[in-house]
N, C-alpha and C positions, 0 to 999 in steps of 0.2 A: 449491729453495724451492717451485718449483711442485707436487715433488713430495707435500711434505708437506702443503700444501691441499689437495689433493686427499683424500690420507688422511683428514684432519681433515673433508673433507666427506661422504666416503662411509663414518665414523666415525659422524659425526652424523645422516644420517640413518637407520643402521641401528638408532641409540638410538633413536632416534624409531621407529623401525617395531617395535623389540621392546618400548617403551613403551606403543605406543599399544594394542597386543593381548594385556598382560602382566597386565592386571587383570582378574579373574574376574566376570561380567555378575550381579553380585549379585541385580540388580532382576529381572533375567530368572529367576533361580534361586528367588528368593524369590515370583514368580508361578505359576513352574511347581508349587510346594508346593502352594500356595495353591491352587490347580486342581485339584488330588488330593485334598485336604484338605474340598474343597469335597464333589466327588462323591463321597467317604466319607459325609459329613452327609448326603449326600441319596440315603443306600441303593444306591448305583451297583452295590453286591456283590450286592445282590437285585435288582435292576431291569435290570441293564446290566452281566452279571458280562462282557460279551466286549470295551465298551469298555474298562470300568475296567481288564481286564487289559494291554490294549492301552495303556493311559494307567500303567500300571504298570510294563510293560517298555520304558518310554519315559523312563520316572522313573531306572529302572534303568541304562539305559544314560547317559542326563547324572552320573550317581552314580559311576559309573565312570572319565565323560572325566574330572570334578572329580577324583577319584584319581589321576590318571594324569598331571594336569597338576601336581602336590601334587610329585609325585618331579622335575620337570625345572627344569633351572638357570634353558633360555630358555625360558618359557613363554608359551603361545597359546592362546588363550580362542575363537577364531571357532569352532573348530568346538562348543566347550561354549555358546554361544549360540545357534547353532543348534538343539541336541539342548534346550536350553532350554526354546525356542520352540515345538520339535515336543511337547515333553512338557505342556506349557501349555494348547496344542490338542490333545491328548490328552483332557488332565484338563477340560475345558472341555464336548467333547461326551461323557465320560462323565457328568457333571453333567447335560447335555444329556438324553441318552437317556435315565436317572434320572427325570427327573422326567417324562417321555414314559412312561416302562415303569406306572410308578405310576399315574397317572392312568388309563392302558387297563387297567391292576388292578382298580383301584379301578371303574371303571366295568361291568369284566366281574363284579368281587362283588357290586355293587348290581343288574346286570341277573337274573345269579343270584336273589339275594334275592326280589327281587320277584316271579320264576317261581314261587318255593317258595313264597311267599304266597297268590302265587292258586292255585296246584297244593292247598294246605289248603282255602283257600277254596272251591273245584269242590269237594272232595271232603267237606268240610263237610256233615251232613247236619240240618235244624232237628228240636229235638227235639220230642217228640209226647208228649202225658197217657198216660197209664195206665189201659188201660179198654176192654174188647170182646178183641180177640187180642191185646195188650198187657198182660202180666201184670206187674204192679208187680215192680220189682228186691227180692234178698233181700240184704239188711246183712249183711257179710261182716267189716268191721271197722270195730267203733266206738270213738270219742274222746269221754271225757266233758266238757264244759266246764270251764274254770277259775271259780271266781268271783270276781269282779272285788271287790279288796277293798275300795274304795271304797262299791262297793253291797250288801255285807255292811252295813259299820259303817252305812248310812243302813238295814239292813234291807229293799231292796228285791227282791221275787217276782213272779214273775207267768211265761205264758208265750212264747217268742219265736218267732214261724211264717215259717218260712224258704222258697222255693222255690227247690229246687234244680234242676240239670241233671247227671245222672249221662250220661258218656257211654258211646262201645261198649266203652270197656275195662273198665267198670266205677267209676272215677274220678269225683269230683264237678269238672264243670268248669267251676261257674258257682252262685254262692247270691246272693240277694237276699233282704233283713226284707220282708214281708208283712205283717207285723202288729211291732207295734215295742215295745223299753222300753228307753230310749235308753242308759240305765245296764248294758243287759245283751245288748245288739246286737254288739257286737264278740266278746266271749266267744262267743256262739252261732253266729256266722258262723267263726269259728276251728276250734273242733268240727267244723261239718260240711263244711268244707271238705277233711277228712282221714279223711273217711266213706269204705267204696269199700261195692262192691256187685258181684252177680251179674249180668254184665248182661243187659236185656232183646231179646228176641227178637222181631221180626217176620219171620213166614215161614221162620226158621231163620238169622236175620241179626240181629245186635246192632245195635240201634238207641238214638239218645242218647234220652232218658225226662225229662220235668220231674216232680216229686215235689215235695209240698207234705210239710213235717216237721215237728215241734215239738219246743220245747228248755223243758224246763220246769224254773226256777229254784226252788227252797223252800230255805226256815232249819230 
């Protein structure tokens, strides 16, 4: 009799021990996604390709124990908990470094940026009238205006006096109305903004030129 208490004890508690470890750590599994899933959103491939891998083959390996436990009668989850948890904390500081990598991106293209701004700006030269060893630029190619059909049908003429800025390549890179007629302003800034020219030389050097132009409308 005693002996079959006994059985019936050391029965019950090995149910109990292949019970307690037989269910697969859903919550844990469903984290450790969730952690991967996360530092994919948040670029980890570009930012943090060495965690993400790292948080990758960590994925990989939980993917496996979960396979492995699939095929056995008595199954044990401890150590797919484990590799859970490591995958978790994987996917967590790939997320991590992500959003670290990014921001030191992000701050070395804006430091950039702003180099190359002033780098134009230094090297920006203001441009100078036309006049003494500054010989006016020669029109190279011109654009005639459109006429604004509006100020057709009202019949409005007259002329429009632009100052422009031709720089060293020849390009206009800058026009403003000097004299104005407000119907026919736009058309004639259009034109010469698409004007180029020869450019002007001081000393043997292409120098930007302001030029004063007229855009003369008639019916």
């Amino acid at each position: 009799m005693r002996g079959i208490v006994r059985f019936q004890t050391i029965a019950l508690g090995l149910a109990i021990t292949v019970t307690g470890c037989a269910s697969p750590p859903s919550a844990d599994v469903d984290a450790a996604n969730a952690a991967l899933a996360k530092a994919a959103t948040d670029d980890a491939g570009q930012y943090a390709a060495a965690s993400l891998q790292a948080a990758q083959e960590a994925k990989t390996a939980l993917d496996e124990e979960l396979k492995a436990q699939e095929g056995k009668w008595l199954k044990s989850y401890d150590k797919t908990k484990t590799l859970a948890v490591a995958a978790k904390t994987a996917g967590d500081k790939a997320a991590a470094d992500a959003v670290a990598g990014k921001e030191k991106a992000d701050a070395l293209a804006a430091k950039e940026k702003a180099a190359a701004a002033a780098a134009r700006a230094k090297a920006r030269v203001a441009p100078v009238r036309i006049g003494g060893q500054i010989k006016a630029p020669t029109k190279i190619k011109d654009v005639k205006p459109v006429y604004p059909a509006i100020a057709q049908s009202a019949r409005v003429t007259g002329v429009v006096t632009i100052d422009a800025t031709i720089g060293q390549d020849g390009k206009v890179m800058d026009a403003k109305v000097v004299r104005s007629i407000p119907l026919l302003d736009q058309a004639a800034l259009d034109a010469v903004r698409q004007w180029e020219y020869t450019p002007s030389l001081l000393n043997g050097v292409p120098v930007p030129v302001l030029v004063t132009v007229t855009i003369n409308f008639t019916l």
